[in-house]
Each structure stands twice: as C-alpha cells, then as structure tokens.
N, C-alpha and C positions, 0 to 999 in steps of 0.2 A: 117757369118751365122754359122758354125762349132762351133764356139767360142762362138756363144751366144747359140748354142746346149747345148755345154760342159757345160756352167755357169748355165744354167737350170735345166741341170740334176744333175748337184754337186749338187746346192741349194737344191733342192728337195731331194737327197737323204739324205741331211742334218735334212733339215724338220722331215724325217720318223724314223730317228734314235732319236732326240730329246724326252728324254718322256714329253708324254702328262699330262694333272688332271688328277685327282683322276677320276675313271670310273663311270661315272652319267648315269642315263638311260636318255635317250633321248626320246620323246615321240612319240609314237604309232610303238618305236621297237620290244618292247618282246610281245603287247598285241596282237589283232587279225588283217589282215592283214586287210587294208580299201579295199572300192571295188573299182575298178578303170579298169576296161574295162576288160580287159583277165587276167589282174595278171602277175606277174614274175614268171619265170618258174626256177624252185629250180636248177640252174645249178652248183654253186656254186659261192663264190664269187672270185677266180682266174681267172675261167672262163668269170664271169662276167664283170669283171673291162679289162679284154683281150677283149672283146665286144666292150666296150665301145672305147679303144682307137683303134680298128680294122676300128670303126665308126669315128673316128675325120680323119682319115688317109684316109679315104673315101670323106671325105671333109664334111661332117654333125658338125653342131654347136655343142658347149659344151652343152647347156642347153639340145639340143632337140634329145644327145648320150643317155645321162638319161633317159631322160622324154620315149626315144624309148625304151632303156631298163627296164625301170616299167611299159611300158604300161599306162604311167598315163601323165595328162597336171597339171603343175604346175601354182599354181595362179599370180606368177609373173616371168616374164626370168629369175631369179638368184638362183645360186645355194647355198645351204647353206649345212652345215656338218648335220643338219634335215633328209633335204629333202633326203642328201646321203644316208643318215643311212636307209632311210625307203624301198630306192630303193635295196640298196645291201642287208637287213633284207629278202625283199621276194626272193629275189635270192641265198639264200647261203642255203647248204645243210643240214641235220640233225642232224650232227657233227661238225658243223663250230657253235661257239659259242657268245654271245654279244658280248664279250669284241672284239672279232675279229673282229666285224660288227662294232663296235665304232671306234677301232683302224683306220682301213682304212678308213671308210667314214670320219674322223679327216685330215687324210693325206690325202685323195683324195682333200677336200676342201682346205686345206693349200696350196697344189701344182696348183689348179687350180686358186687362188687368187694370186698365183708368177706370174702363168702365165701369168695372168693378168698386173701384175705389172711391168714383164721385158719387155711383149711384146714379148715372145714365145711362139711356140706351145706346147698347151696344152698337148697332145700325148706323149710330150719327159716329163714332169712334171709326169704324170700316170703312165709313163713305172718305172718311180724310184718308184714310191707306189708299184706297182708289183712285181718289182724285193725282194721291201724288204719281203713283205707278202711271196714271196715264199721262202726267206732266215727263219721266223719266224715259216711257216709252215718244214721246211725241220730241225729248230733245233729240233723242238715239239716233231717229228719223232723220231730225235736220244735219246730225255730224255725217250722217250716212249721204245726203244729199248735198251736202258740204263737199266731201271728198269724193264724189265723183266726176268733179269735172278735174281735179288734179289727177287722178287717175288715167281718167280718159287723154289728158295733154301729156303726162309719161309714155303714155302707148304710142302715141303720136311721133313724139319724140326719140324712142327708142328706133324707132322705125324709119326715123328722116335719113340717117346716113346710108343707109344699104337704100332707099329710095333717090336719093341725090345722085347716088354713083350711077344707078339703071337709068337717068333722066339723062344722065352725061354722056352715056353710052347711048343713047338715042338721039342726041343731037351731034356727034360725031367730034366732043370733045375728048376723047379715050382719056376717062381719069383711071381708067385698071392700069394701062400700058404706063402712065405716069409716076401711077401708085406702086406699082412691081418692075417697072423698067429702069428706075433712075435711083440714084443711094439719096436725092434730093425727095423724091416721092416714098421711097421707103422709108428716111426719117417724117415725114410729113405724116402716114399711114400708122407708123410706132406714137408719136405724140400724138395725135385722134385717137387714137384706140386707148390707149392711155388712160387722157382726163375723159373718154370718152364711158370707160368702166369706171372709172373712181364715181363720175356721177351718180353712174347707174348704180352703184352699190351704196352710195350714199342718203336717195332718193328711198331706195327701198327700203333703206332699215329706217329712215320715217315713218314711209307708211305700214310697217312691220309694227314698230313702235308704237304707232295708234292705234293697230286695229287689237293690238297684247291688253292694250290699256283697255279699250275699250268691251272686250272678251270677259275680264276680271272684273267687272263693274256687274 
C-alpha cells in the first residue's frame, strides 16, 4: 500500500511539473458564472482544492468532492478538466488568474485519471496538484519581491533630474538660467533629455515585458 502511495504521488507530481498547451480558454471560465444553486464561494483555489481532498479523506466520492464544492450537479458522473475549470473559476479569489484556474484544473483532471488508472486514492494524486500550486504560488511571490526593489530605484531615478535641478536652484547655482539661457545649456538639456527618455522607455518595456510574461503563466 505505501508503495502504491509513493508510485502515485511521484506520478502525479510528474504530471504537474510536465508543461501543459498552449493556454485555451476553456468554456464558460472567464465569462459570467452559471447559476447553479448557492455558487462557489470565492475562497480561493488552494483553499479549495485542500476542500476538496479534506472531502475524499472523509470518504465522499471524487465526482460528488466537486460537484459539493460548486454547489452544482453534473450532467454525467465524470469529471473532466471542463467541468474542473468551471468549479475552481468560482472559487478562486480576485488575484488568482485564468492561466492559474487552467493550469490546476489540467492537473487536477490528469491526476485523477492516474487515479483512476493505478487504482489509488485519489487524495494522494491532489495532494501533488497542491503541493505544486503552492510551490508556483510561493515562486510568483519571490519574482514579485524580486522586482520590487528595481522598481522602487526606477522611481527613484526617474525622479533625480527634476530633484537635482530644485537642489541647484537652492544652492544658488541657477542650472534653469544655464539650461535655457545659453545654446551650450540648451544642447546639454536636448542630450539629457534624450538618453534621458530612450532610458526611460527602455526600462519600462522590461518591466512591461515581465510582468506580460508573468500575467500569461
């Protein structure tokens, strides 16, 4: 039994690390939610997939962990990467994004299909979806904590030259009268401004470019 534990959880966490296609919307995920008796309650989708196997460990059927966690009766017993998608969609929080709602209901379905096929419990198959979601939540984190102090020194920086010129003007070295009084300070003022935007628009389509990537994950 241990052994067909072990061989289920490896599997599946095999499954979760595998990338998946290209990210398709799946239908009736991003549109409005169907009605379906009380609705899912925005707990999030950690939360929710920890429900769900809190409920198979309870001893309640695979179909009917779901179907209790959407509040909704499925047209036939089987679960499909769909019907996941639409359960985890109403349950995941205002910050938890498609790609995140596709990604596990893909694994959730994949691991419960092993399930199926080794002949173990479903619960040890979920818990590897979990585990990885909270490994994928817990990287997110650090890129996000990663790039906030680049952030924070762009602001910084965007900000020194109109600060530099008010510090000049307070110590009585007049770089305005410099800067617009002489064709020497006028070219000086056209090159600053210059490599001063090429930066700036350089910079940003970086961190435009991370946070696109990051968005689509």
């Amino acid at each position: 039994m241990a052994a067909c534990a072990g061989l289920c959880t490896t599997a599946a966490t095999g499954l979760c690390l595998m990338p998946g296609p290209a990210a398709g919307r799946l239908p009736g995920l991003s549109g409005p939610r169907r009605a379906s008796g009380r609705g899912t309650a925005p707990v999030g989708l950690e939360t929710a997939m920890a429900t769900v196997i809190a409920r198979l460990k309870g001893g309640a059927p695979l179909v009917g962990a779901f179907e209790e966690l959407g509040a909704t009766r499925f047209a036939s017993p089987r679960l499909t990467e769909a019907r996941i998608a639409r359960v985890l969609a109403g349950a995941r929080l205002a910050g938890e994004r498609d790609g995140q709602v596709r990604r596990m209901a893909r694994h959730a379905a994949q691991a419960c299909a092993l399930s199926e096929s080794l002949g173990c419990e479903a619960s040890l198959t979920l818990e590897a979806v979990l585990a990885s979601y909270r490994r994928e939540r817990l990287a997110e984190e650090r890129r996000r904590q990663a790039m906030a102090a680049p952030e924070a020194t762009i602001r910084l920086l965007t900000a020194l030259p109109a600060v530099t010129v008010a510090l000049g003007e307070m110590l009585g070295a007049s770089p305005v009268a410099f800067l617009f009084g002489s064709a020497r300070g006028v070219a000086c003022l056209a090159l600053g401004a210059a490599w001063y935007g090429i930066g700036l628009v350089w910079v940003r389509r970086l961190l435009r470019t991370l946070r696109r990537r990051e968005a689509s994950c």
